[in-house]
PDB file with SEQRES, HELIX, SHEET and CRYST1 records, atoms N, CA, C and O in Angstrom:
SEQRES   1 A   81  UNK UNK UNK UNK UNK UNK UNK UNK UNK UNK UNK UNK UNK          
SEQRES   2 A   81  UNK UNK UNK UNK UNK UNK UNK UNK UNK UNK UNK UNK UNK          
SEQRES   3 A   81  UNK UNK UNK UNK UNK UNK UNK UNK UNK UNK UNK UNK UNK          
SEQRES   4 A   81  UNK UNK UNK UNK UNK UNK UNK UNK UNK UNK UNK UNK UNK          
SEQRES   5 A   81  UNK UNK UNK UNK UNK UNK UNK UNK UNK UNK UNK UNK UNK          
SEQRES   6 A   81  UNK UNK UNK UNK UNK UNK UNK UNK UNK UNK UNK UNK UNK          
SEQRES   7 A   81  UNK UNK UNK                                                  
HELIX    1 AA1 UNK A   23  UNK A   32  1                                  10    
HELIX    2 AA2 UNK A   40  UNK A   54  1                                  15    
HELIX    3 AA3 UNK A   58  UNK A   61  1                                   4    
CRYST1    1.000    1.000    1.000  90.00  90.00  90.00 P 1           1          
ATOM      1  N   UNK A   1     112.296 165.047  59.530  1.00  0.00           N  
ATOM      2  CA  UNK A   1     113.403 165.982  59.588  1.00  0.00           C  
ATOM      3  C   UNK A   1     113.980 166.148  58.184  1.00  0.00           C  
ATOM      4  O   UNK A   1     114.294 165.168  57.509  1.00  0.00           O  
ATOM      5  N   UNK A   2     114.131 167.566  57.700  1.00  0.00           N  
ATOM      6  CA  UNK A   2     114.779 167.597  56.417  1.00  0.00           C  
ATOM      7  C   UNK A   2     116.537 167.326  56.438  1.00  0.00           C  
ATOM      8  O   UNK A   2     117.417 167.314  57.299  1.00  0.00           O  
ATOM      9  N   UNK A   3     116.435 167.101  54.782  1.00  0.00           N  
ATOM     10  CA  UNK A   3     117.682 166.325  54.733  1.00  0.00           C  
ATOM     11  C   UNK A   3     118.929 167.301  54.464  1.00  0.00           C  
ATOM     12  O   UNK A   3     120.069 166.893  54.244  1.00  0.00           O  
ATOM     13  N   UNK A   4     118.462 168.934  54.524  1.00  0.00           N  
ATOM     14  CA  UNK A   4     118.997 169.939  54.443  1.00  0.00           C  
ATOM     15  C   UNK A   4     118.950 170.245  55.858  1.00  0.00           C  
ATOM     16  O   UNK A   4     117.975 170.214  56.609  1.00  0.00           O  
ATOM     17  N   UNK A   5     120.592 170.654  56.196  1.00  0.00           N  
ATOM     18  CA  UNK A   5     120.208 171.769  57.602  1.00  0.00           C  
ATOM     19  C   UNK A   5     119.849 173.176  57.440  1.00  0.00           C  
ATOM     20  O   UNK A   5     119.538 173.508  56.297  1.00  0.00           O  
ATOM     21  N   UNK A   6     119.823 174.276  58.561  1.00  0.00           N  
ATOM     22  CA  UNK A   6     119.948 175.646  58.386  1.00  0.00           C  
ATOM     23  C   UNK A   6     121.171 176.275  57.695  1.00  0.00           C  
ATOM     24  O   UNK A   6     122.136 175.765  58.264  1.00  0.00           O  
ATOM     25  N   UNK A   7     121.534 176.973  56.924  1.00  0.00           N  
ATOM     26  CA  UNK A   7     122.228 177.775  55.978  1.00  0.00           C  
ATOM     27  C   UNK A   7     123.201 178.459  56.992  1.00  0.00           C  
ATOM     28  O   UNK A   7     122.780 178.939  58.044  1.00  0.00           O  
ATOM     29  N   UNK A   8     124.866 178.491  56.540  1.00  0.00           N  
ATOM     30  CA  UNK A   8     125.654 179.099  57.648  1.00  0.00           C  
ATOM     31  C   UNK A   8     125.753 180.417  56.730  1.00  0.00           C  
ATOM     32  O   UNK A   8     124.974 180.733  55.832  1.00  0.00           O  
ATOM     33  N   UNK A   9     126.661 180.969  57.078  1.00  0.00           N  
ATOM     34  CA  UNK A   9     126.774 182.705  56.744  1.00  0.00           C  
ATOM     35  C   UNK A   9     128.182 182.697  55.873  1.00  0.00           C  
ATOM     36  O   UNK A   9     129.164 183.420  56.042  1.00  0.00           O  
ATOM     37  N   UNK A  10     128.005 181.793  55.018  1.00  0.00           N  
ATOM     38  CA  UNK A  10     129.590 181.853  54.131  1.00  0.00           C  
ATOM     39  C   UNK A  10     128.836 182.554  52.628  1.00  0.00           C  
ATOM     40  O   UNK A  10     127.873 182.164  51.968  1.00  0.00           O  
ATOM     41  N   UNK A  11     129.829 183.837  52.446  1.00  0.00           N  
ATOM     42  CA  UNK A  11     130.139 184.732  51.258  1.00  0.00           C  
ATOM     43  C   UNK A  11     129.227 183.828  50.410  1.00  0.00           C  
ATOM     44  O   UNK A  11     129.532 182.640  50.504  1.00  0.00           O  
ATOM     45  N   UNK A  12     128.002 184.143  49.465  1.00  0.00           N  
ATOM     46  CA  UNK A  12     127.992 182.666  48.458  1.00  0.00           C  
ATOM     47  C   UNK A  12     128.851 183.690  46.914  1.00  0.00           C  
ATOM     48  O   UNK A  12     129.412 184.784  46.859  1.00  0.00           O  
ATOM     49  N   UNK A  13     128.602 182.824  46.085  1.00  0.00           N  
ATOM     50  CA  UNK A  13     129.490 183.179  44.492  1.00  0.00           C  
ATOM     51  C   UNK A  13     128.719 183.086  43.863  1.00  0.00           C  
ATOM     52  O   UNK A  13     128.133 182.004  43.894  1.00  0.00           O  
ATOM     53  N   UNK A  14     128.135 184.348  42.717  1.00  0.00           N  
ATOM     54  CA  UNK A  14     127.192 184.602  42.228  1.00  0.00           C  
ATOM     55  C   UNK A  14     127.224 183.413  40.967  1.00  0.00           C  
ATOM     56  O   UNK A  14     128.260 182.921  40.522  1.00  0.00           O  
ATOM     57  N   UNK A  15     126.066 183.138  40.587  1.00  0.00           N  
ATOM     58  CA  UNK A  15     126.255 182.043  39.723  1.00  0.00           C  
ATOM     59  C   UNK A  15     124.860 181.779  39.083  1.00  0.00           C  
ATOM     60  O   UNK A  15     123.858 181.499  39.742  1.00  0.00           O  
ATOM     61  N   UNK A  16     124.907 181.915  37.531  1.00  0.00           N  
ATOM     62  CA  UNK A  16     122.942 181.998  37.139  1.00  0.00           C  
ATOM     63  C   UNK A  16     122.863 180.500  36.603  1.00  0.00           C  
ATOM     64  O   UNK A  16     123.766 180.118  35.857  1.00  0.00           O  
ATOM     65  N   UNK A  17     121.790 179.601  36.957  1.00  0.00           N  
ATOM     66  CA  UNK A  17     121.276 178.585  36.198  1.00  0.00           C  
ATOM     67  C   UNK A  17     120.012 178.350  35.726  1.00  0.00           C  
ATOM     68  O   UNK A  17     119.178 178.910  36.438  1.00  0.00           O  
ATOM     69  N   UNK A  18     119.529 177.730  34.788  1.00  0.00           N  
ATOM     70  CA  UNK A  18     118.125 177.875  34.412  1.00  0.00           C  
ATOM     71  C   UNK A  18     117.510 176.561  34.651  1.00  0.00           C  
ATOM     72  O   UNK A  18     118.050 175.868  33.790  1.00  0.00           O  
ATOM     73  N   UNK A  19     116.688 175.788  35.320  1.00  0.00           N  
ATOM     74  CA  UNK A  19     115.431 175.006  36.087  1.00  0.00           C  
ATOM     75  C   UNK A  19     114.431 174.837  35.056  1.00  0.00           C  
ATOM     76  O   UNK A  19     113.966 175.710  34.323  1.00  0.00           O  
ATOM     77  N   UNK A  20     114.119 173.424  35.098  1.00  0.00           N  
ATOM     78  CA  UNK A  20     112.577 173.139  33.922  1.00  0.00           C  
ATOM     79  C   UNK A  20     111.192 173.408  35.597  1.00  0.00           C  
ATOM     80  O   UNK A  20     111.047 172.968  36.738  1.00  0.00           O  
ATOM     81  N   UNK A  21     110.769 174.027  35.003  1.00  0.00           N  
ATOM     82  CA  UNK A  21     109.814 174.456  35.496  1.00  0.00           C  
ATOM     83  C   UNK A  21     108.862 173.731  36.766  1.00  0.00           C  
ATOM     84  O   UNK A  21     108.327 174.457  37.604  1.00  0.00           O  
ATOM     85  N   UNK A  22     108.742 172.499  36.801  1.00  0.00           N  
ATOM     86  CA  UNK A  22     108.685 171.840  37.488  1.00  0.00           C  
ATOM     87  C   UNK A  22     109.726 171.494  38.893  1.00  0.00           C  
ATOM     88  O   UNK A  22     109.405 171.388  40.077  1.00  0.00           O  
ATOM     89  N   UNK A  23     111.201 171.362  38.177  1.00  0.00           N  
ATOM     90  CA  UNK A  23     111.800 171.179  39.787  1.00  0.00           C  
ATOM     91  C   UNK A  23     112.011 172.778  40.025  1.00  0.00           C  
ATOM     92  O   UNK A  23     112.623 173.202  41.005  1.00  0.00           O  
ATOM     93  N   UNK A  24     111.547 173.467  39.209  1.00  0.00           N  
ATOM     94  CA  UNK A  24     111.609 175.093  40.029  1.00  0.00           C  
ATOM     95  C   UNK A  24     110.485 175.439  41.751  1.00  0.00           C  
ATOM     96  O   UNK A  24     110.596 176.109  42.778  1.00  0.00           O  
ATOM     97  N   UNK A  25     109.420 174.415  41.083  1.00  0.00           N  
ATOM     98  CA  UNK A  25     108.615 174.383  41.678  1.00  0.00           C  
ATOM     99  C   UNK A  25     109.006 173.656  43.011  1.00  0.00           C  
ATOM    100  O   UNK A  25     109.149 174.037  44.173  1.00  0.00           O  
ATOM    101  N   UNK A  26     109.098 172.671  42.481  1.00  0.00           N  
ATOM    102  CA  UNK A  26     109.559 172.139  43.752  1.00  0.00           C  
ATOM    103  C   UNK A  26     110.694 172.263  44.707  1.00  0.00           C  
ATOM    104  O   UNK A  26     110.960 171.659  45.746  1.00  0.00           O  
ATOM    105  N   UNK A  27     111.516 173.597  43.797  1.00  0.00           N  
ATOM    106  CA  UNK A  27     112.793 174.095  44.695  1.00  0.00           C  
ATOM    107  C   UNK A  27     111.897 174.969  46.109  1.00  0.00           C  
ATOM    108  O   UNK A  27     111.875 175.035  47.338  1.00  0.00           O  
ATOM    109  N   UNK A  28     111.158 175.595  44.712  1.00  0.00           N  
ATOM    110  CA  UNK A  28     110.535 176.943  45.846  1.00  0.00           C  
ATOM    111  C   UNK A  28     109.673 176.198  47.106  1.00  0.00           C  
ATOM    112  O   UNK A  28     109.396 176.681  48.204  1.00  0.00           O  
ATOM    113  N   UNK A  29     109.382 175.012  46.628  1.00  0.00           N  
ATOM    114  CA  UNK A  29     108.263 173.976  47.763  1.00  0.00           C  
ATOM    115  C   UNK A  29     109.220 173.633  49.103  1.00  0.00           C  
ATOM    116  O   UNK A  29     108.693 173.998  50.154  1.00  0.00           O  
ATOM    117  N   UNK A  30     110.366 173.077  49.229  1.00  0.00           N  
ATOM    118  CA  UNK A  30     111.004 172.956  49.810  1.00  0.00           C  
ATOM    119  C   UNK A  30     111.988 174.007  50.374  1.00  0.00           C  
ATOM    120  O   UNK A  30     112.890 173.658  51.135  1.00  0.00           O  
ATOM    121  N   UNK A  31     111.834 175.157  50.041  1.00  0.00           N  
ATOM    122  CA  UNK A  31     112.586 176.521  50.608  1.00  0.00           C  
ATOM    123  C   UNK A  31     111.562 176.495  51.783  1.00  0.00           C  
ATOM    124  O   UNK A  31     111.915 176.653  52.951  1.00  0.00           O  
ATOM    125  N   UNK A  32     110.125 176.263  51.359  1.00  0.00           N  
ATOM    126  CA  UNK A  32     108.802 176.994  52.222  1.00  0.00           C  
ATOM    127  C   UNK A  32     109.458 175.975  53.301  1.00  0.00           C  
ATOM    128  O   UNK A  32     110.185 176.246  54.257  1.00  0.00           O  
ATOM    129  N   UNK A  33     108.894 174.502  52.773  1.00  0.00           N  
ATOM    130  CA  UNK A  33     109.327 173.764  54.180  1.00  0.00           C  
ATOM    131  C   UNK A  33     110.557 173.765  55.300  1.00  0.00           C  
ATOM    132  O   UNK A  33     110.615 173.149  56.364  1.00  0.00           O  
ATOM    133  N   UNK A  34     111.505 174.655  54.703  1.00  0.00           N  
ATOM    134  CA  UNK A  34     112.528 174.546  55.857  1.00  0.00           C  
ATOM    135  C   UNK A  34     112.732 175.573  56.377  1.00  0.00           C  
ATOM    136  O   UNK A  34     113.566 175.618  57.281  1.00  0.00           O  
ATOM    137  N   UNK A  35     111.929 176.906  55.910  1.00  0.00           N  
ATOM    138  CA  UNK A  35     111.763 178.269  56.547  1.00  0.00           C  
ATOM    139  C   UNK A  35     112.363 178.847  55.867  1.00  0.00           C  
ATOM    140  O   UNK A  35     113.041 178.489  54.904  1.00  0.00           O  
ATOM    141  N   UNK A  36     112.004 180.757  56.710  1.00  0.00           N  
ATOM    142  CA  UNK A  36     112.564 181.846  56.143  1.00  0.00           C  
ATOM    143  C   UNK A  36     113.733 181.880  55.873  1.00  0.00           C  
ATOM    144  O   UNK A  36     114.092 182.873  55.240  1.00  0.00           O  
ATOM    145  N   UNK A  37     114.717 180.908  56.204  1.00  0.00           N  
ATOM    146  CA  UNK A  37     116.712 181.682  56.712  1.00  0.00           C  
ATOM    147  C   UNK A  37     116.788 180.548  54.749  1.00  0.00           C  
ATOM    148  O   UNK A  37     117.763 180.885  54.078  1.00  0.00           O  
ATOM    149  N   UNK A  38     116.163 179.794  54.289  1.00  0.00           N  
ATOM    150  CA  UNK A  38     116.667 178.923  53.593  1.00  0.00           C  
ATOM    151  C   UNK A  38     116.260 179.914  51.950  1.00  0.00           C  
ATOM    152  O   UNK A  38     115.407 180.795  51.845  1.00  0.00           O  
ATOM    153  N   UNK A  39     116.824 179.595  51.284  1.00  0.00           N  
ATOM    154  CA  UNK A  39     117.032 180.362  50.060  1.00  0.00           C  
ATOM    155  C   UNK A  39     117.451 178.876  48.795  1.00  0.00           C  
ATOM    156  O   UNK A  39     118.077 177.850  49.065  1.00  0.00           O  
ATOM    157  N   UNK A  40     116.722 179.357  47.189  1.00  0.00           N  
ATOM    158  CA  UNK A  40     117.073 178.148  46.897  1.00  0.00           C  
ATOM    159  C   UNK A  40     118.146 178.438  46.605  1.00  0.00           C  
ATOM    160  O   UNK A  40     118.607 177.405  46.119  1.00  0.00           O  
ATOM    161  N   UNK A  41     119.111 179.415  46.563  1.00  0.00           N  
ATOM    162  CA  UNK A  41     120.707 179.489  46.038  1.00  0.00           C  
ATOM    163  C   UNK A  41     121.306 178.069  47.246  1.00  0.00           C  
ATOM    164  O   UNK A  41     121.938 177.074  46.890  1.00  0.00           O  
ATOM    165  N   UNK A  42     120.818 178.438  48.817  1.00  0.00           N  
ATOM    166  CA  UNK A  42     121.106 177.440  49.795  1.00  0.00           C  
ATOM    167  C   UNK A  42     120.814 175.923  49.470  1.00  0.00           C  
ATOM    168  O   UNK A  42     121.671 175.046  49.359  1.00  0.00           O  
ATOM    169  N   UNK A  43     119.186 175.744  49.312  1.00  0.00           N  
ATOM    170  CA  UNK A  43     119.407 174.339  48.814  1.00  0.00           C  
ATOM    171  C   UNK A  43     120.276 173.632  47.763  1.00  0.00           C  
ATOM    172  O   UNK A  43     120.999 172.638  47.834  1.00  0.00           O  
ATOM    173  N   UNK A  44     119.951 174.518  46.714  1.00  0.00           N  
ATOM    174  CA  UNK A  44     120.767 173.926  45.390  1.00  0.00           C  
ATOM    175  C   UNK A  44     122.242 173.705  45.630  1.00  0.00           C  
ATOM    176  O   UNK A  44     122.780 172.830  44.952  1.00  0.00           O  
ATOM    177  N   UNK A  45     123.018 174.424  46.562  1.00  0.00           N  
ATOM    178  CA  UNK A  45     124.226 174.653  47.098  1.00  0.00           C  
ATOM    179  C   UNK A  45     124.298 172.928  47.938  1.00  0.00           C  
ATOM    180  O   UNK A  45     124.970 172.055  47.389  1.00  0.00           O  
ATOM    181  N   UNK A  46     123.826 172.735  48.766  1.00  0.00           N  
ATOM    182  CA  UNK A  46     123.698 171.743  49.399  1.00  0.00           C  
ATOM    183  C   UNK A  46     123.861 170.547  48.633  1.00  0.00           C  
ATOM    184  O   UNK A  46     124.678 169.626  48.632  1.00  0.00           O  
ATOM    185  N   UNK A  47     122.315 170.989  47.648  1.00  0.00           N  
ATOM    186  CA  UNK A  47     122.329 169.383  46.748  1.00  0.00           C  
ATOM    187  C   UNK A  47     123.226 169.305  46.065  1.00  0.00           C  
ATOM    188  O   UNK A  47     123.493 168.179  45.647  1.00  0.00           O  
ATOM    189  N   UNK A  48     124.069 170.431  45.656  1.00  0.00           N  
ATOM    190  CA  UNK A  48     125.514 169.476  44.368  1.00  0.00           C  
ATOM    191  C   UNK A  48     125.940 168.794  45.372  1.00  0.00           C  
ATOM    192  O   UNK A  48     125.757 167.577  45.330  1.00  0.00           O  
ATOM    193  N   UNK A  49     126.888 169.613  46.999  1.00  0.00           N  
ATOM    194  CA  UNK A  49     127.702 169.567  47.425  1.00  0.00           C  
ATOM    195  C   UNK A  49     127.337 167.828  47.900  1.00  0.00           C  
ATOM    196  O   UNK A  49     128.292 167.052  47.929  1.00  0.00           O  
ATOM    197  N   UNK A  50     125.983 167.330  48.241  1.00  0.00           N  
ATOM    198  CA  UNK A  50     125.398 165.667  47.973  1.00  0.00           C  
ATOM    199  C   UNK A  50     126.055 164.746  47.355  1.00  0.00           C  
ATOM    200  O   UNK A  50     126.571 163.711  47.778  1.00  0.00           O  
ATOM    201  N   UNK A  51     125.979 165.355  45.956  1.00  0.00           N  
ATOM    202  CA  UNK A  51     126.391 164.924  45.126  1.00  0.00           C  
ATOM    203  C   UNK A  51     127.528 164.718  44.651  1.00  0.00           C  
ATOM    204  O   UNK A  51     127.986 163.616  44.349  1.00  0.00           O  
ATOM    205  N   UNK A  52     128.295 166.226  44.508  1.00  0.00           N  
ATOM    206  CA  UNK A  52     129.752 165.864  44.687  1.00  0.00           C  
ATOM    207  C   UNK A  52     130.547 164.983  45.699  1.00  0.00           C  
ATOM    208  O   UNK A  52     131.713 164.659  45.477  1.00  0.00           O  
ATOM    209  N   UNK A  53     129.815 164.582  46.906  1.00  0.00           N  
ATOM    210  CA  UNK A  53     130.669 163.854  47.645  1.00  0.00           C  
ATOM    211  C   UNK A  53     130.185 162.125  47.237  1.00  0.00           C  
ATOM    212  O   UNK A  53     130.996 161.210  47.381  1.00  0.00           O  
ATOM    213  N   UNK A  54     129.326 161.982  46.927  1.00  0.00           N  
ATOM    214  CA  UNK A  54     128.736 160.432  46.880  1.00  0.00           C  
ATOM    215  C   UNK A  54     129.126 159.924  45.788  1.00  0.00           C  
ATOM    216  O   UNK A  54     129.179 158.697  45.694  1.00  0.00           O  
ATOM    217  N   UNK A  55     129.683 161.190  44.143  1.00  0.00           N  
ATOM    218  CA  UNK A  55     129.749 160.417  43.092  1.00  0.00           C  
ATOM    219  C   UNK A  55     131.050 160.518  43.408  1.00  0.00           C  
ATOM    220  O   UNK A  55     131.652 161.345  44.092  1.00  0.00           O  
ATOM    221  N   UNK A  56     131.586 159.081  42.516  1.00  0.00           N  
ATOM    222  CA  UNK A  56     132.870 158.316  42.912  1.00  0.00           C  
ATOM    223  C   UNK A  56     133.328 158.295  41.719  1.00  0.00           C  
ATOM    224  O   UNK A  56     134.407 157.707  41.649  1.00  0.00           O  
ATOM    225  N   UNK A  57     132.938 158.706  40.741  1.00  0.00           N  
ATOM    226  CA  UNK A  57     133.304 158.952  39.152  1.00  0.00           C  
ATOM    227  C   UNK A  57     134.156 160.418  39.525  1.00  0.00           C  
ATOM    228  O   UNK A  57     135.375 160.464  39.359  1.00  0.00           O  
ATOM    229  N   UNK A  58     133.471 161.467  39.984  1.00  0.00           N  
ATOM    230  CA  UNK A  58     133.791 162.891  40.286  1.00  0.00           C  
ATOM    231  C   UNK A  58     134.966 163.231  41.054  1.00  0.00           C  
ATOM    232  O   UNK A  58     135.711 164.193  40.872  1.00  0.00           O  
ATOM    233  N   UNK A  59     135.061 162.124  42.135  1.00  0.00           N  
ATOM    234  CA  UNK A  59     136.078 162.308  42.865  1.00  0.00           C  
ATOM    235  C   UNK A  59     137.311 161.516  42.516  1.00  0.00           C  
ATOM    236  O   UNK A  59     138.327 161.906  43.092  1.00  0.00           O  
ATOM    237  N   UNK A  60     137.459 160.407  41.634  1.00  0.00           N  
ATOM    238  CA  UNK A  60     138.690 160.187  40.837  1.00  0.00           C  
ATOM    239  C   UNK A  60     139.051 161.008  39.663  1.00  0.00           C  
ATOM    240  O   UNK A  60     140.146 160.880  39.115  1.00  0.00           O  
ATOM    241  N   UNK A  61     138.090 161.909  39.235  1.00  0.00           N  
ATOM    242  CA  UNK A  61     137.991 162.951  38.312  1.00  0.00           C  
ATOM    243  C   UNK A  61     139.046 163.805  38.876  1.00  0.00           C  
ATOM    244  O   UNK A  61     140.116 164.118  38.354  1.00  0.00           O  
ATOM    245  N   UNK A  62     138.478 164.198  40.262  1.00  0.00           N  
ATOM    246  CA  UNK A  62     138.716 165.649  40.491  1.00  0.00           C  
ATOM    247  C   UNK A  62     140.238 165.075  41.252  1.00  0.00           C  
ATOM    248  O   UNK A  62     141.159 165.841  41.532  1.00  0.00           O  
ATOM    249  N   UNK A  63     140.258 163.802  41.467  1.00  0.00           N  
ATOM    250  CA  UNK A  63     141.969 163.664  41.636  1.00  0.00           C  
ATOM    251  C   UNK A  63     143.211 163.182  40.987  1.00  0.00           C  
ATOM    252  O   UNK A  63     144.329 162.822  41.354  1.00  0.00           O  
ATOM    253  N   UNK A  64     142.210 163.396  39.272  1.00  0.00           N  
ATOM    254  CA  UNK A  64     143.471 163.565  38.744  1.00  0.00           C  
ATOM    255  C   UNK A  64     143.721 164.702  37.764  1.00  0.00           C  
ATOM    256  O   UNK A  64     144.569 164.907  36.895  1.00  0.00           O  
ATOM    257  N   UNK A  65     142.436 165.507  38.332  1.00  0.00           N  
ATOM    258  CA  UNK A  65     142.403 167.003  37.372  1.00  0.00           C  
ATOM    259  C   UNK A  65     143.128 168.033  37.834  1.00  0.00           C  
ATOM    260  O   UNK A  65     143.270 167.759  39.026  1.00  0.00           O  
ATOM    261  N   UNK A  66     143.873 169.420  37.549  1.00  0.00           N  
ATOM    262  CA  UNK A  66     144.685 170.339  37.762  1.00  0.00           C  
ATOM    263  C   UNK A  66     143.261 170.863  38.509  1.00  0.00           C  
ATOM    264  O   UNK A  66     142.100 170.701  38.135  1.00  0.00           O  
ATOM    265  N   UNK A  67     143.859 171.643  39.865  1.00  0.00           N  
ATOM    266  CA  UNK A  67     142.896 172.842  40.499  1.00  0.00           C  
ATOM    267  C   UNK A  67     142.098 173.464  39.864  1.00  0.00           C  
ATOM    268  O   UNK A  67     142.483 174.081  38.870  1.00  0.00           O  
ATOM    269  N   UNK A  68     140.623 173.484  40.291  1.00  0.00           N  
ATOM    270  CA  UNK A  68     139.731 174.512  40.019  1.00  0.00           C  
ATOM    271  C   UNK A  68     140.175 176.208  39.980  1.00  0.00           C  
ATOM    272  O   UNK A  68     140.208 176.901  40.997  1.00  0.00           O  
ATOM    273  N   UNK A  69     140.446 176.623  38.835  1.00  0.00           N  
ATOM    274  CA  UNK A  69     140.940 177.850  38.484  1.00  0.00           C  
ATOM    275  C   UNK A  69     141.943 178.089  39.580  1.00  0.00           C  
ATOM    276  O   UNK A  69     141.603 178.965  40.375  1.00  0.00           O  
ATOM    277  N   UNK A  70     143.215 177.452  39.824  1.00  0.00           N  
ATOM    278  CA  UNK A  70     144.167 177.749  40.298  1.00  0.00           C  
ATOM    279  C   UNK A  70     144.468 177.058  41.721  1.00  0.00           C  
ATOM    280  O   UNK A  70     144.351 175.833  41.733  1.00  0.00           O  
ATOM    281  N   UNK A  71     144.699 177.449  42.461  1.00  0.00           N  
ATOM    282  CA  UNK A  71     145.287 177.291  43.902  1.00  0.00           C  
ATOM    283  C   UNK A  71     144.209 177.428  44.653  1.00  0.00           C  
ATOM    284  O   UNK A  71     143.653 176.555  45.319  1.00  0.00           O  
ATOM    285  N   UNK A  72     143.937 178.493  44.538  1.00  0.00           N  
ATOM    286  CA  UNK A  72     143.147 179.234  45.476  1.00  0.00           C  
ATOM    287  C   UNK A  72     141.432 178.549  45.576  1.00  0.00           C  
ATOM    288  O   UNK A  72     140.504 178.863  46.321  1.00  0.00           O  
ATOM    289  N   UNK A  73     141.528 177.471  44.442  1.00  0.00           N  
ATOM    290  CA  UNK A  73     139.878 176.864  44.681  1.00  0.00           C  
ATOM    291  C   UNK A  73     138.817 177.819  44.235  1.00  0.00           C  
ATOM    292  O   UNK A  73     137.695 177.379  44.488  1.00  0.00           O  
ATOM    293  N   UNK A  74     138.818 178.980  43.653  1.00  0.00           N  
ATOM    294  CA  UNK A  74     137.874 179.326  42.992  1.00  0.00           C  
ATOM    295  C   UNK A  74     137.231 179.079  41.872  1.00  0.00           C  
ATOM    296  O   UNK A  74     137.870 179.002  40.823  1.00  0.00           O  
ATOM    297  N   UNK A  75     135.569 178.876  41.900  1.00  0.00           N  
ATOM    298  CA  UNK A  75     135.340 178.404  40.892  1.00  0.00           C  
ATOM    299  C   UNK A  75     135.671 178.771  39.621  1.00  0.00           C  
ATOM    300  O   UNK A  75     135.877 179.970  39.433  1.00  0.00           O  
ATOM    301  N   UNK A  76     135.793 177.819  38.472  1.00  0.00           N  
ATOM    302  CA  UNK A  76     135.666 178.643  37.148  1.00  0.00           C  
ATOM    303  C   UNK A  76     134.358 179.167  36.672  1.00  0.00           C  
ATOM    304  O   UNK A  76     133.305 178.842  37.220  1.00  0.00           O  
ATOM    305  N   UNK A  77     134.405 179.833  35.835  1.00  0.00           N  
ATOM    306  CA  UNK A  77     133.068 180.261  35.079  1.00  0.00           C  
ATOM    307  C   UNK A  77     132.704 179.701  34.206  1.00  0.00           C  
ATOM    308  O   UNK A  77     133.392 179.555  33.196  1.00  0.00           O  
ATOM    309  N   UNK A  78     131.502 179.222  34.344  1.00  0.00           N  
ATOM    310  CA  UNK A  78     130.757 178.043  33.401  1.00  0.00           C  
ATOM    311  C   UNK A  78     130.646 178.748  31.843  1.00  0.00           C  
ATOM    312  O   UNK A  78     130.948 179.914  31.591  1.00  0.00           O  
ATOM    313  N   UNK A  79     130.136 177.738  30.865  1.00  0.00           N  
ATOM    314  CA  UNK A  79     130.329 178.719  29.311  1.00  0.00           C  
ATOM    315  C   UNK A  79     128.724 178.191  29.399  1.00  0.00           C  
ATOM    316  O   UNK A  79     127.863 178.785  28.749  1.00  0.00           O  
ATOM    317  N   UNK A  80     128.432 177.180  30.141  1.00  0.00           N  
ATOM    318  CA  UNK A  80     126.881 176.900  29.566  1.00  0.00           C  
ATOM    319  C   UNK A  80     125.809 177.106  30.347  1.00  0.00           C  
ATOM    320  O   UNK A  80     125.749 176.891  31.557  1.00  0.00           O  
ATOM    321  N   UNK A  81     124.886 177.561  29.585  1.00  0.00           N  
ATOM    322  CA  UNK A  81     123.511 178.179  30.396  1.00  0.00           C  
ATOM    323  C   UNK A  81     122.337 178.111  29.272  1.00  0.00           C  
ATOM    324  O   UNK A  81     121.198 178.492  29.545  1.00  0.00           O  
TER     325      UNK A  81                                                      
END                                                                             
């Protein structure tokens, strides 16, 4: 059983990153395995959201940092790519 579920229907936020070629590969390998509805914007979405919850560095970070661009929780816009 994958460690990703099926993808719900929330708005996503456009956002470009660039992949070494290899885990590109293996993004697109694991889209195949979990079917048509999965997209890698979906996985990659998943795997921070992994991540953001397990690292414990991130989350004393993020509770003693001012809101992500305001109140409202929207992301900021990254400067690096």
């Amino acid at each position: 059983m994958p460690l990703i579920p099926p993808p719900t229907n929330d708005k996503p936020v456009p956002y470009a990153i660039r992949l070494a070629p290899d885990v590109a590969a293996q993004l697109e390998a694991y889209c195949e395995m979990l079917g048509d509805t999965a997209t890698a914007s979906y996985v990659i979405e998943f795997a921070l959201k992994s991540v953001f919850k397990r690292d414990n560095d991130f989350a004393a970070y993020r509770a003693n940092a001012a809101p992500v661009n305001g109140a409202n929780g929207t992301p900021a816009k990254s400067k690096r790519l």
